[in-house]
N, C-alpha and C positions, 0 to 999 in steps of 0.2 A: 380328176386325178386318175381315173381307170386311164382315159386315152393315153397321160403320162406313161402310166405302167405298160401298155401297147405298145407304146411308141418304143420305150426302152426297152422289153423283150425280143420286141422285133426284130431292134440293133444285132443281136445273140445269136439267132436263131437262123436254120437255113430253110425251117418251113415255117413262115410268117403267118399263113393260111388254117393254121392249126391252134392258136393260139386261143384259149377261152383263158376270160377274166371271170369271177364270179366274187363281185363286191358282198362280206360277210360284215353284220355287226358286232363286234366284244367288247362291252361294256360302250365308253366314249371312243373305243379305235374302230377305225374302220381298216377291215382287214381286207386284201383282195388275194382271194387265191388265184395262184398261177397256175394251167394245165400244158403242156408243150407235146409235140410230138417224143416218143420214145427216145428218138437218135439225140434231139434236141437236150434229154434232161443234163447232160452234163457238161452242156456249154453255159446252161441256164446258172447251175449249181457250181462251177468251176473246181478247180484244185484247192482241196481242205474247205470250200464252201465260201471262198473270198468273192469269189462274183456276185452268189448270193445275198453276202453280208453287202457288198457295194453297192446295190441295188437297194436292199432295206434301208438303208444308210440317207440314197440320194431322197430317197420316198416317204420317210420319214421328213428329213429337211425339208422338202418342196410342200407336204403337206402342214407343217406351220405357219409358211406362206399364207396358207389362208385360213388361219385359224382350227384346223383340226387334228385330230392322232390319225396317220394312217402303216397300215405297214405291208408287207408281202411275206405269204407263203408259198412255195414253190410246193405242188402237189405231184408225187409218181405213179 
């Protein structure tokens, strides 16, 4: 699931090379925070935060797939 998350930030972002994932436990979810470059955070976080949410959204879905809770935090 983190490469997943990679993968899709990456999409976002104009510096790909910046991008730390840092998979957190909370309770049964697994959380993965997101670090981006500065210029990055508001491609990441979008208008009213719907990027953001579309992302939690896919990553969520994708991680039922195989049986777990995952989600993302976008860190500034």
């Amino acid at each position: 699931m983190e490469e997943f998350v990679r993968y899709l930030v990456s999409l976002l972002v104009e510096e790909p090379d910046k991008i730390e994932i840092r998979p957190r436990t909370a309770g049964q979810t697994k959380v993965y925070q997101v670090f981006v470059a500065q210029r990055d955070l508001g491609k990441v976080i979008g208008r009213r935060g719907r990027t953001a949410g579309a992302l939690r959204l896919v990553v969520e879905a994708a991680s039922r797939k195989f049986d777990e809770r995952a989600t993302v935090d976008i860190i500034s």
